[in-house]
MARKOLLUM-924909 format. One record per residue (C-alpha): residue number from 1; y, z, x. Coordinates in pm, 1 decimal. Example, Ala and Ser with C-alpha at 12.3 -4.5 7.8 and 13.67 -1.06 7.14 Angstrom:
  num        py        pz        px
    1    -450.0     780.0    1230.0
    2    -106.0     714.0    1367.0
end
This chain:
  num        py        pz        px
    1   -2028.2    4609.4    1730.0
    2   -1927.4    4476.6    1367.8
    3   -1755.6    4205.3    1567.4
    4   -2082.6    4086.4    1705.5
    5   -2258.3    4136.7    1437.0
    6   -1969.3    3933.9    1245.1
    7   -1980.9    3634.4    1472.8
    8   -2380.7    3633.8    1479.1
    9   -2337.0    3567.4    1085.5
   10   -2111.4    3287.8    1140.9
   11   -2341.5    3091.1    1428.7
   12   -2645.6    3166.7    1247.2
   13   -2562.8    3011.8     944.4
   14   -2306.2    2733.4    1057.9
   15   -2059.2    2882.5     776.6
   16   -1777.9    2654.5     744.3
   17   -1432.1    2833.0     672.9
   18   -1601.2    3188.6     819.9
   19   -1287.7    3378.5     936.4
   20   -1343.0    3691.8    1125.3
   21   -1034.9    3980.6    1053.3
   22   -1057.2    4348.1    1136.5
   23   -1411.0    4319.7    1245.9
   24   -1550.2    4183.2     925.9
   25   -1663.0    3847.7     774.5
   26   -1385.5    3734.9     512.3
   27   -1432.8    3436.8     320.1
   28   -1755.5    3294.4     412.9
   29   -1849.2    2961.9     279.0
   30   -2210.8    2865.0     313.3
   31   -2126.8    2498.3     220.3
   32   -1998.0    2247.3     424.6
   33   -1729.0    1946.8     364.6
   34   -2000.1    1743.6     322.2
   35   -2181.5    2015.4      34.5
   36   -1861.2    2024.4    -130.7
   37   -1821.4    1658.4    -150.0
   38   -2156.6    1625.4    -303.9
   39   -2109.9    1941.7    -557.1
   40   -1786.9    1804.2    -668.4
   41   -1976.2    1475.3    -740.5
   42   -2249.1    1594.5    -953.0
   43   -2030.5    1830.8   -1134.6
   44   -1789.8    1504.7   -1222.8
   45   -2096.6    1323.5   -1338.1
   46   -2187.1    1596.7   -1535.7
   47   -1861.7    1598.0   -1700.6
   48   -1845.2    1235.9   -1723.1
   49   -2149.9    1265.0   -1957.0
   50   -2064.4    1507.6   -2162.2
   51   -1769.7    1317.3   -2338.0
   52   -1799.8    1551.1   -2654.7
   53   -1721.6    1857.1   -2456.2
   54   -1467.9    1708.2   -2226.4
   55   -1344.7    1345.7   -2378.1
   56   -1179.6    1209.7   -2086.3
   57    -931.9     940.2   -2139.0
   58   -1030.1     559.1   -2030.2
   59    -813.8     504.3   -1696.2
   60    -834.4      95.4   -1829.4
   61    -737.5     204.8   -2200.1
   62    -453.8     443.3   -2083.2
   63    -285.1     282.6   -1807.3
   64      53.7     456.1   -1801.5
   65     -35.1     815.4   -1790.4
   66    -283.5     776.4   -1499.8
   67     -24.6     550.7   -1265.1
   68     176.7     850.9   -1305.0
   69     -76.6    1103.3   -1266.0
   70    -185.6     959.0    -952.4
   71     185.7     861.1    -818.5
   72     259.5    1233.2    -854.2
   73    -125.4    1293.8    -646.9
   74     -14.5    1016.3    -389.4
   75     313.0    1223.6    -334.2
   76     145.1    1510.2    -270.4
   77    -134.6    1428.9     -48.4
   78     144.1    1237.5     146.2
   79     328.9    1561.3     195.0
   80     139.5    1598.8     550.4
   81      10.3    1936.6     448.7
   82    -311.7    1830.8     291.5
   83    -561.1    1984.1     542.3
   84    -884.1    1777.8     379.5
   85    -657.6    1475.7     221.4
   86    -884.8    1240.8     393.1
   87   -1195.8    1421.9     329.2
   88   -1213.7    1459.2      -5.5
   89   -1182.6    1230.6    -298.3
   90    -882.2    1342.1    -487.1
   91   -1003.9    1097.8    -803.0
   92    -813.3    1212.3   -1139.4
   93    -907.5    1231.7   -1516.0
   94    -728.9    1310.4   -1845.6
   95    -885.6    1516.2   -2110.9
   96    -730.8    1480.6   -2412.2
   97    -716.7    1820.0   -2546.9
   98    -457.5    1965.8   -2712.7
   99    -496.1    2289.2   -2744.9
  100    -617.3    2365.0   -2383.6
  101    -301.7    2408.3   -2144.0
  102    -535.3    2423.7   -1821.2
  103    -598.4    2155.5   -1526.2
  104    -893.4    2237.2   -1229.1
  105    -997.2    2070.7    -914.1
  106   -1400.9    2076.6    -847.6
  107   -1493.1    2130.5    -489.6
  108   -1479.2    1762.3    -284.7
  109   -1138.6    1681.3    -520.4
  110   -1190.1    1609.4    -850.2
  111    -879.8    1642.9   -1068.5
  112    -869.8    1709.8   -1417.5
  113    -580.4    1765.4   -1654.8
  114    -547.2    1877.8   -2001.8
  115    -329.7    1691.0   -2196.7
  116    -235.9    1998.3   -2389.1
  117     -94.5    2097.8   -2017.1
  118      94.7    1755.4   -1994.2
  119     225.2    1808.9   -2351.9
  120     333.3    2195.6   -2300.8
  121     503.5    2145.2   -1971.5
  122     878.5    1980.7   -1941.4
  123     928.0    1835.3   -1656.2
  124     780.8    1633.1   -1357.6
  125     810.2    1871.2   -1061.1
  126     643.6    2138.5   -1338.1
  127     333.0    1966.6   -1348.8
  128     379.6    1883.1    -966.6
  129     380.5    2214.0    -904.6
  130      45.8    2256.2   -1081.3
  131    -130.6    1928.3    -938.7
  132     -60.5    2068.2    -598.4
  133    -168.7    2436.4    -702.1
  134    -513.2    2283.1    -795.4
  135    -540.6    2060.4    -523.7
  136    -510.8    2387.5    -308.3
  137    -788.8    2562.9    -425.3
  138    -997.1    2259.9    -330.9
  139    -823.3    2201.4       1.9
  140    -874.9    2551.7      71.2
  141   -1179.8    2569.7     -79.3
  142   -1193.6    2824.9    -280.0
  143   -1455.6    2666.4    -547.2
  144   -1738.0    2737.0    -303.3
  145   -1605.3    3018.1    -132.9
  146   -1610.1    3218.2    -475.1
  147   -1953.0    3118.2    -486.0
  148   -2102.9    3150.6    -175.4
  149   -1941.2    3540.6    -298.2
  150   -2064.5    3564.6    -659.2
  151   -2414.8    3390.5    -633.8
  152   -2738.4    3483.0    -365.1
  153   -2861.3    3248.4     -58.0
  154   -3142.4    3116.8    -276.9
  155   -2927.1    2974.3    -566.1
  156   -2667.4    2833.0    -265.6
  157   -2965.5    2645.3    -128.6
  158   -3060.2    2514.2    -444.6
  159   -2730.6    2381.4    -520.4
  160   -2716.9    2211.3    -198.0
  161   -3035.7    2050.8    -190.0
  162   -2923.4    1886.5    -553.0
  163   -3123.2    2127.2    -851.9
  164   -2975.4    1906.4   -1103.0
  165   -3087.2    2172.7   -1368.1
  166   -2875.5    2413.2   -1172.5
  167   -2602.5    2165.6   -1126.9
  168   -2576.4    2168.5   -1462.6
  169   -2579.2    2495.4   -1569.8
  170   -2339.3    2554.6   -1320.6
  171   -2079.5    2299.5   -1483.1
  172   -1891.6    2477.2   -1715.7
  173   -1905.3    2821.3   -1436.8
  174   -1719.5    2575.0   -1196.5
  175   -1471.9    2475.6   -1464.7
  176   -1390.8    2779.3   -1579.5
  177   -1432.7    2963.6   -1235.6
  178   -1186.8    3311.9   -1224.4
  179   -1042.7    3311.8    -851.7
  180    -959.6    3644.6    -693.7
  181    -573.7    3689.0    -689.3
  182    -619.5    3632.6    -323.3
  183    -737.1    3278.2    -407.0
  184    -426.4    3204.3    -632.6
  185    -222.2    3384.1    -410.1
  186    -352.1    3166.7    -171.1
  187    -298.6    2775.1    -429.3
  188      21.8    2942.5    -483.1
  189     143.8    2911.3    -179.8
  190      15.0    2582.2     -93.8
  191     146.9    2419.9    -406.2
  192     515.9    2511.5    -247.6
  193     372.0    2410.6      94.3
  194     265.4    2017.3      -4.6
  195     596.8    1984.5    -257.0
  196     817.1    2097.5      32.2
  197     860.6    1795.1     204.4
  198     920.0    1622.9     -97.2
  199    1220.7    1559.8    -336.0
  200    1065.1    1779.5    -574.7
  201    1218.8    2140.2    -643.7
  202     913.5    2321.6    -447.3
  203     860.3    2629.0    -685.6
  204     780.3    2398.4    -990.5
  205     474.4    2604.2   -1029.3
  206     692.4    2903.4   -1143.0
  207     812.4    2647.9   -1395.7
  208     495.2    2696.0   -1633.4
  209     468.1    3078.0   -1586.4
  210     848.2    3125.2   -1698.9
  211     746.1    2934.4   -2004.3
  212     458.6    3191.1   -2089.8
  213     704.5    3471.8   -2000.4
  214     971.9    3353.9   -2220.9
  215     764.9    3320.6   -2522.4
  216     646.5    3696.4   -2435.1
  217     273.2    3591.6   -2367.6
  218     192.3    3476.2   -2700.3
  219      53.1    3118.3   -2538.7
  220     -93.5    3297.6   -2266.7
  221    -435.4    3058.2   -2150.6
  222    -750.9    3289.0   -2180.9
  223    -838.3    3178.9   -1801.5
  224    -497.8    3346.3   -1694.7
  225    -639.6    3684.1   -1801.1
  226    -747.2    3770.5   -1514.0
  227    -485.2    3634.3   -1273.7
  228    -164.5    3804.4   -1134.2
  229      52.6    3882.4   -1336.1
  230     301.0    3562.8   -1441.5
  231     622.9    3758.0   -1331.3
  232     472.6    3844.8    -952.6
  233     394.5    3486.9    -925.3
  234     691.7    3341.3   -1059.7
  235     883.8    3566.5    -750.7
  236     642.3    3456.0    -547.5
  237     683.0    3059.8    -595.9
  238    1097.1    3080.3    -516.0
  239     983.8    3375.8    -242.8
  240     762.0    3071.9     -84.3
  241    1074.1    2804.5    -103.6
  242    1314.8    2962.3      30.7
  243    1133.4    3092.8     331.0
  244     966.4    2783.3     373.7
  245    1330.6    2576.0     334.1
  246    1282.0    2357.4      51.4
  247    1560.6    2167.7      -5.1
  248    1386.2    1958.8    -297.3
  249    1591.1    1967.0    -627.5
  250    1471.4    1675.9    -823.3
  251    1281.6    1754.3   -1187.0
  252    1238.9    1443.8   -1308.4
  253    1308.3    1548.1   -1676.9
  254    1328.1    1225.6   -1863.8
  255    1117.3    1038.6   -1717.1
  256     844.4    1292.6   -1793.2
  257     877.4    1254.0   -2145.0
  258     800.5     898.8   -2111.9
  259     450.1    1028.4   -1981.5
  260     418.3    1297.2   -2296.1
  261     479.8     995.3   -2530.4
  262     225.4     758.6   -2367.4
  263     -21.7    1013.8   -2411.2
  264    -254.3     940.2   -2709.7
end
């Protein structure tokens, strides 16, 4: 009967990414590709206005670090394992930030990166690693999944029909959004899924959560708080390449610190 029940959910209300396990509904989405596309493009506009709170680096001033930005996106959308690659827009920006070791993904593909992230991390497959992890919760579309969860049918509705007011006060919720561990389980894995193919060592996620480790927490982001735990993920990364088969070793050390000293 809950299996009915379950499926009568997902026809009713069309729910994209509805999956149906043990009887009940599990991640429903009430948006669509199409909702997330247009979400992801107010919440960009939003962000592309508000210059004091997130001063995004001119692509036309700051050539260098956004060819390589986007070479290391290119390589990872080209992986093959990019469900929406063609869907969704995948356009980058550079807040220059110091002090903020963080990079998100809106729904539809928006990338931003913190160049306090660039500046912390070491290495090229490191901040591969968390490109890809961020372009996973998008592709797997977790954004709108969390808050098809967190906020009623009304609110949804208003989103999608375009309440800019919302929109807005929704901004800084979508940026700092706290997945479930199943959600960053879930990026986790896919960032070792789309650098598999590649030449880059796969678990170059685990990369930035062995640097937090090693300096016992003390750097520790407040929105890893309420994540997994650093050491469980770091397992999980090299868990995820080897039984995936990753044969990627490349790091791409040096030339990395030609992107940390373009940076402004």
């Amino acid at each position: 009967m809950k299996k009915v029940f379950s499926v009568l959910i997902c026809s009713m209300f069309l729910l994209s990414g509805c999956n149906l396990f043990n009887g009940g509904v599990q991640n429903i989405n009430l948006f669509t590709i199409e909702n997330d596309k247009e979400l992801g493009k107010e919440v960009a506009a939003e962000i592309d206005n508000n210059p004091q709170e997130y001063p995004v680096l001119d692509s036309a001033q700051n050539p260098t670090p956004y060819k390589y930005l986007y070479d290391i996106r290119n390589t990872i959308l080209n992986s093959g394992n990019v469900t929406h690659k063609d869907d969704f827009v995948w356009r980058l920006r550079i807040i220059k930030d110091d002090n903020t070791k963080n990079a998100f993904c809106t729904p539809g593909g928006y990338i931003y990166v913190y160049t306090g992230l660039i500046k912390y991390l070491d290495s090229e497959e490191q901040l591969a690693g968390v490109l890809a992890h961020e372009i996973g919760h998008a592709d797997l579309r977790h954004s709108t999944r969390q808050m098809t969860k967190l906020y009623g049918v009304d609110v949804l509705l208003n989103i999608i029909a375009g309440d800019r007011a919302l929109i807005k006060d929704l901004t800084s919720s979508i940026v700092g959004l706290k997945f479930s561990r199943t959600h960053e389980t879930e990026a986790d894995k896919a960032s070792v899924t789309y650098l598999c193919p590649t030449d880059y060592a796969a678990a170059g996620g685990a990369k930035f959560f062995e640097k937090i480790e090693a300096e016992g927490g003390a750097s520790t982001p407040e929105w890893l708080s309420t994540h997994p735990s650093p050491a469980n993920r770091i397992e999980y990364f090299y868990e995820q390449a080897n039984q995936q088969g990753c044969t990627g070793e490349e790091t791409y050390t040096s030339r990395y610190q030609q992107l940390v000293r373009s940076l402004p």
